[in-house]
N, C-alpha and C positions, 0 to 999 in steps of 0.2 A: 780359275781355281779359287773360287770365293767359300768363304766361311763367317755364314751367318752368324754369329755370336748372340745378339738379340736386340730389337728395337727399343728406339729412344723411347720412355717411358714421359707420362705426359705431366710429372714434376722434376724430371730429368733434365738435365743442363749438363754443357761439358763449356769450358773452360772460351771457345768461339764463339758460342753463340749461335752452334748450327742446330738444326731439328733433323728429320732424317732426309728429307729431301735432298736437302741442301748439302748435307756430307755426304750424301751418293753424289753428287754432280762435283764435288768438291773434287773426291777419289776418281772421276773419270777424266778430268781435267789434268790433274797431274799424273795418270796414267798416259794420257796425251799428249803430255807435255815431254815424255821421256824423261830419262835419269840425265837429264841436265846439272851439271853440277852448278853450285853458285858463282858468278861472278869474280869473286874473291879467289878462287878455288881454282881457275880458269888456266892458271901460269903454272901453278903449283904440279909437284912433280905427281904423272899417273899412280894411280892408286891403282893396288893388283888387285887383281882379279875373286870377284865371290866367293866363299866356299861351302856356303847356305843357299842354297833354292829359297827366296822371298815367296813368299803365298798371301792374295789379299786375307784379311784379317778384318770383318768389322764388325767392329762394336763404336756407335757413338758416346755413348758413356760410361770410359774405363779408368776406373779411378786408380789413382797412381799415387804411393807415398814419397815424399821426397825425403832424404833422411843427410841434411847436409853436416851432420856430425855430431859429437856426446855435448858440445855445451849449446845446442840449439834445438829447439822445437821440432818433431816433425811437421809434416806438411802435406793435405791430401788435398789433391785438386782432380777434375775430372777430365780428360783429352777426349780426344777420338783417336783411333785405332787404325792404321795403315796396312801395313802388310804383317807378318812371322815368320821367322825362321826358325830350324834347328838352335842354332844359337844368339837369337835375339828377338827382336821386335821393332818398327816404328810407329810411333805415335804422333799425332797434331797438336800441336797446345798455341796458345795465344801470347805469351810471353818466352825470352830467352831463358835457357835451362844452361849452366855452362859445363862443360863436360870435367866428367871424372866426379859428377855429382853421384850418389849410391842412393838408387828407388827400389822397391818392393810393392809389390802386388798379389793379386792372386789371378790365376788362368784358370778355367774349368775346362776337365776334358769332356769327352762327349758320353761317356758316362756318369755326367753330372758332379763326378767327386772334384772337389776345389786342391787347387795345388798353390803354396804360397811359392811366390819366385821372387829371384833378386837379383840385380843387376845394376849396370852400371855407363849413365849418359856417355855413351863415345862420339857424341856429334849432334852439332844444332845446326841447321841450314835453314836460313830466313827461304820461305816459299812465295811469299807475297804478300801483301795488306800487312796481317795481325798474324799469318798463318807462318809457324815454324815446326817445322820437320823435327822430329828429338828422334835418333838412333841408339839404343839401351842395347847393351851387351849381357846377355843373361851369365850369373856366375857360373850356374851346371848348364849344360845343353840338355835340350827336350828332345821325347820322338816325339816329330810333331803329329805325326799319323795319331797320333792319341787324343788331338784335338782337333782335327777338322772333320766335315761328315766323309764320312767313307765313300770313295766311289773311285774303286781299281781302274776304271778305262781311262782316269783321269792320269795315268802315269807319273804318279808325283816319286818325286828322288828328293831327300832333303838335300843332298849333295849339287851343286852347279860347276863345279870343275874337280877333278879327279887326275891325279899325276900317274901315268902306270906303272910308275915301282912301289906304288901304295896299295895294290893289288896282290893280297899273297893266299893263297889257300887253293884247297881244288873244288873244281867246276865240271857239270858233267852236261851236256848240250845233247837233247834228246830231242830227233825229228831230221829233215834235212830238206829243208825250205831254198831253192837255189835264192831267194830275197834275203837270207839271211846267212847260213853258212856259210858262205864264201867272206864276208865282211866281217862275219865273227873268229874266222881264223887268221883274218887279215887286220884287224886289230887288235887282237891279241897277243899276237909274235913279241913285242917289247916289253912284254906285262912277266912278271914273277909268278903268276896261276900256273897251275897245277891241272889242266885240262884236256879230255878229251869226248869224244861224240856218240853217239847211238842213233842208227837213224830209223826206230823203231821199240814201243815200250819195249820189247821182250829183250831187244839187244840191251837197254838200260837194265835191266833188271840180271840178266846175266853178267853183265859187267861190276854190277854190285854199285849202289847206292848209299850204303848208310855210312861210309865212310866219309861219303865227300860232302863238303862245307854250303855248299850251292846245285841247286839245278835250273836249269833253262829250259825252257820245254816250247815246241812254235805248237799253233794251231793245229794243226795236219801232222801226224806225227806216224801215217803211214797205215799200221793194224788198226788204230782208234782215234778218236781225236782228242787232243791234247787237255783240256779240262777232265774228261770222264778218265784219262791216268791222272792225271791229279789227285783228282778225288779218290781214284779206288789206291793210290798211296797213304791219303789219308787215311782213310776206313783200317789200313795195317798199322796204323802207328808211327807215319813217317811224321816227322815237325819240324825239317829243316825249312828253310825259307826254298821259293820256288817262283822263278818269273815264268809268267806266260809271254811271247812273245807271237804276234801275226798280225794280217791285215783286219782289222773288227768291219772297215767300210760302214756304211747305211744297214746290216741285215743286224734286225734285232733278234732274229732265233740266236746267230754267233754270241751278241752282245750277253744273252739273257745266260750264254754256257759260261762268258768267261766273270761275269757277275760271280756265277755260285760256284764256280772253278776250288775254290780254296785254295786259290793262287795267292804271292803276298803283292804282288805288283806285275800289272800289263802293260808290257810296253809294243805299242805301235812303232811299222813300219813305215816308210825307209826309217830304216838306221844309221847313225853318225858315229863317228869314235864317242866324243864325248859324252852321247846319251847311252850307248852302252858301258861305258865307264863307269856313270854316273849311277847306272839302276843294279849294276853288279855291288859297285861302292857302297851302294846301300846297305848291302848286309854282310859285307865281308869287311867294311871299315868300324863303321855303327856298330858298338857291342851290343845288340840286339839280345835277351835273353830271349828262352823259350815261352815263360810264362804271358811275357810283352807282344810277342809275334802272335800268341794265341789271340791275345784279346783283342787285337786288331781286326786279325784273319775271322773271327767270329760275330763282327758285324754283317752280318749276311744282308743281301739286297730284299728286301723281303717284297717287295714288289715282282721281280726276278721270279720269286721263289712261288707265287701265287700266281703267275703267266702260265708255269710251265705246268705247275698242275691243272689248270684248265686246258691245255694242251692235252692233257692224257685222257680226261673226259672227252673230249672232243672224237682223241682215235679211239676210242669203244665203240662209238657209232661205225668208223669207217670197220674195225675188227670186225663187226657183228655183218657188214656185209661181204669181207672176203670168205669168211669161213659160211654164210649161206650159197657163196659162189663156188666155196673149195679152190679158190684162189691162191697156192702154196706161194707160188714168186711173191706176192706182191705181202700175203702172212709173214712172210721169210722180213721183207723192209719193214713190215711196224711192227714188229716184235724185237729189229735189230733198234730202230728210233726210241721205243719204248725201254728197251735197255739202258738206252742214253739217256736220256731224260731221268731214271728211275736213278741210275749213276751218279748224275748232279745235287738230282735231291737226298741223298743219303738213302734210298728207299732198297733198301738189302738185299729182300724175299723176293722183292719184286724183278728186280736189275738180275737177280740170278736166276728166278723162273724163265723171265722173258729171254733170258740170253739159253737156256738148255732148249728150252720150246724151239729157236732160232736156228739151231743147230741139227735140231730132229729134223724140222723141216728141212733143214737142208741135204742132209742124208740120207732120207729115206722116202720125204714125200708123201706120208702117210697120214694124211689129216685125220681120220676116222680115230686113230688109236690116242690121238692128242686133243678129244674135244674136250675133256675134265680137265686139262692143263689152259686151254686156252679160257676158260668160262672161268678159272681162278685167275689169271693173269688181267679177264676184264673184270672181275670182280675187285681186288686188286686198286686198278688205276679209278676205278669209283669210291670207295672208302676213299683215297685219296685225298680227292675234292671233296668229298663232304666232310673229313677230320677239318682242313682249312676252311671252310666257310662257318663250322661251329666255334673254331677257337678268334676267327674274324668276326 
């Protein structure tokens, strides 16, 4: 989980004396080396537990002000950059910093807008040589999702330990995955949520939605699969946060669905207590507004999003030979696939044509009287690709 920030610039210096090389091998080193506490530190009583997910973080040249109070100077020197959290950061710097010293900076999120922040040294830990670890406590906590690149399969929770009386709202778990269900109601029993199940969109939807705080939704979710509810939630208005939860494995069709899912976080199988603690925590601890979860959830994978429409070029070919075959079973699958697809990508007219065509067919069998629906439906997934490859 690296977040490229941006390369050493070649009048660029930070405070060691590394180039980029050299702080890439530096950070794999002490990734290697594990969270070895220092020497010093050794006897001293255990230190509790995380409550920030650390994510690496680099930048070799992150200038930092040091502001050690009104009758002294400030002071800008340039570190290298370690890992981020929710509420903080590490930094590398060549000389001791002592703590309860007050720095400020600026972070940029990945919409480019600069944020100034401030904080405060809670630990200097000699690493080796000249190398000293500085841990800065930021005064506001960040969503960090606001600044690394985007990429949902990567299951990131700013939270790393979650207590379950810290868990209060209601949840609604839609699908019935025997890999999940049975764990999710088995770790849940001690938690203050407010939860129950649907093991099919239409039961979640009759049970009603807009009231509850969170949904969980697996893969397989029974009548459809679990991104194309997603999505067709969004399209009505829904904006509460929503985990997708299943096995992704090696298949990049799954991966490419749960990209454009407009899920806010996928979390991979097996499940632990504490990583589903931790990705529920996410949005039921984190005051998360609505306008925040949008900007997030609309970094689309755009790579994702330009597969799948070569995907629908692709079945025009295969469409143009069931309907010279009169092939209805196999019309009935790519118009059901083409629904999905059309689904994920927002594609409206399309996702609703291909799915009544689907249905005809399956009713009545009657391909003659549906050839003007199927010639718009390939007409259709061609505009498609050619709208994307003018605006690429």
């Amino acid at each position: 989980m690296k977040h490229t920030n941006k390369q050493l610039g070649a009048n660029q210096r930070n405070s060691l004396g590394l180039g980029t090389q050299a702080y890439s091998q530096l950070l794999s080193k002490l990734e290697s080396d594990g969270e070895q506490p220092p020497k010093a530190a050794k006897a001293a009583k255990k230190t509790p537990s995380r409550h920030f997910t650390r994510i690496e973080y680099f930048d070799p040249c992150f200038e930092l002000t040091l502001d050690p109070g009104e009758h002294s100077q400030r002071r800008k020197i340039a570190v290298a950059t370690r890992n981020i959290s929710r509420g903080g950061m590490s930094v590398l710097h060549s000389n001791f910093i002592y703590p309860g010293s007050a720095v400020q900076s600026t972070l940029t999120k990945v919409t480019g807008e600069p944020v100034e922040i401030k904080g405060t040294v809670c630990r200097c830990d000699h690493r080796g040589g000249v190398v000293h670890e500085i841990g800065i406590k930021f005064e506001h906590e960040i969503f960090i999702q606001e600044y690394i690149e985007p990429n949902i399969l990567a299951g990131i929770s700013s939270l790393e330990t979650v207590e379950t009386p810290q868990l209060v709202g209601k949840v609604l778990f839609v699908g019935n995955d025997p890999s999940i269900t049975p764990f999710v109601r088995q770790y849940l029993l001690t938690t203050n949520l407010d939860f129950g199940f649907a093991d099919s969109a239409e039961q979640a939807i009759e049970r009603g939605i807009h009231d509850v705080d969170l949904l969980f939704v697996t893969l397989d979710i029974g009548d459809r699969s679990g991104p194309e509810f997603i999505r067709s939630l969004r399209e009505s208005g829904f904006m509460k946060p929503v985990i997708l939860a299943g096995n992704a494995l090696e298949d990049e069709s799954t991966k490419q669905q749960i990209r454009l899912s407009a899920a806010d976080m996928f979390l991979p199988i097996p499940l632990n207590e504490q990583t589903l603690l931790c990705a529920l925590g996410e949005f039921l601890i984190n005051q998360w507004t609505a306008p925040t979860l949008e900007r997030v959830r609309r970094r689309v994978d755009k790579g994702s999003a330009a597969k799948l429409l070569e995907e629908l070029t692709k079945i025009t070919s295969v469409l143009d030979e069931q309907i010279e075959s009169e092939n209805g079973v196999e019309l009935y699958i790519t118009c059901t696939k083409i629904k999905r697809i059309a689904s994920l990508l927002g594609m409206k007219a399309l996702r609703e044509l291909a799915g009544a065509v689907g249905e005809l067919i399956a009713d009545s069998g009657d391909l003659g009287s549906l050839s003007g629906q199927l010639a718009e439906i390939r007409s259709l997934c061609i505009q498609a690709d050619n709208s994307n490859q003018q605006a690429a």
